[in-house]
N, C-alpha and C positions, 0 to 999 in steps of 0.2 A: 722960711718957716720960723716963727718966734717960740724961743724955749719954752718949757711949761716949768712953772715952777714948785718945787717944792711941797706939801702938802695939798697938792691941788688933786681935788676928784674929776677924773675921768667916767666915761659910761661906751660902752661899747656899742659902735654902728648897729651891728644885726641884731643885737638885744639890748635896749636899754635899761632893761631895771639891773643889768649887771653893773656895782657899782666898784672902781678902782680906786686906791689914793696911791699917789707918787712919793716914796720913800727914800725914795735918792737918785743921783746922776751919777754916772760914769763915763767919760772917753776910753772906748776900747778901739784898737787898729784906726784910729782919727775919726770916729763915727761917735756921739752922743748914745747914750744909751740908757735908759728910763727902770728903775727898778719900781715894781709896781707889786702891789697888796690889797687882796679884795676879804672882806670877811672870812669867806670858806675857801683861801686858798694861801698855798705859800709865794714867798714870796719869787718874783721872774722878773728876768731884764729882758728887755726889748727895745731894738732901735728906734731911734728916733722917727726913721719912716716909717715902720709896722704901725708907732702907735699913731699917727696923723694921718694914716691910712684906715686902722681900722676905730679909732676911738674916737671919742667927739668930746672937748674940753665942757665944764660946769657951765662957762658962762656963753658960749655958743649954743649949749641945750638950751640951756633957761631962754636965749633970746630968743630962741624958735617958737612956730605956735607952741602952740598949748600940746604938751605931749604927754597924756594922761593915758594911752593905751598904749600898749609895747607895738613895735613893726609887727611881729608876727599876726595877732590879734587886729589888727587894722589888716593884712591880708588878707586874712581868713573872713573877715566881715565885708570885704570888697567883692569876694569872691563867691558872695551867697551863703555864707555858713549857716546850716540849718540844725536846728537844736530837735533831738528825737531819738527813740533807739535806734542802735544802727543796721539792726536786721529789718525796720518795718520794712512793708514793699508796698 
């Protein structure tokens, strides 16, 4: 696993318009450990394996297609989402 460094933005697997920046590192009990800061949130430490589990670095997004609609929304449209009240019958 290569460190991330520094001011790097993050985006999270299950939702990617959530966006994170890396505000510092810490070694707690011999584990790395990521303090991170998203606009509407305080700031959290999380090990080095939560965040490589559940995050996906700037420049691994970007190399990916084209990710212009969130996971969920590519779901939901895979899965027939149909636009209408939801009482019709």
């Amino acid at each position: 696993m290569a460190e991330i460094e520094i001011n790097t933005k993050i985006f999270r697997k299950d939702n990617l318009d959530i966006v994170y920046s890396i505000t510092g590192k810490k070694h707690l009990n011999g584990i790395l450990h990521y303090k991170l800061k998203s606009d509407n949130s305080e700031e959290i430490f999380l090990s080095e394996y939560a965040v490589n589990d559940r995050f996906v670095t700037e420049q691994k997004y970007c190399a990916e297609s084209n990710n212009s609609v969130s996971r969920l929304f590519t779901k939901l449209i895979n899965k027939g989402y149909k636009i209408g009240k939801s009482n019709e019958k």
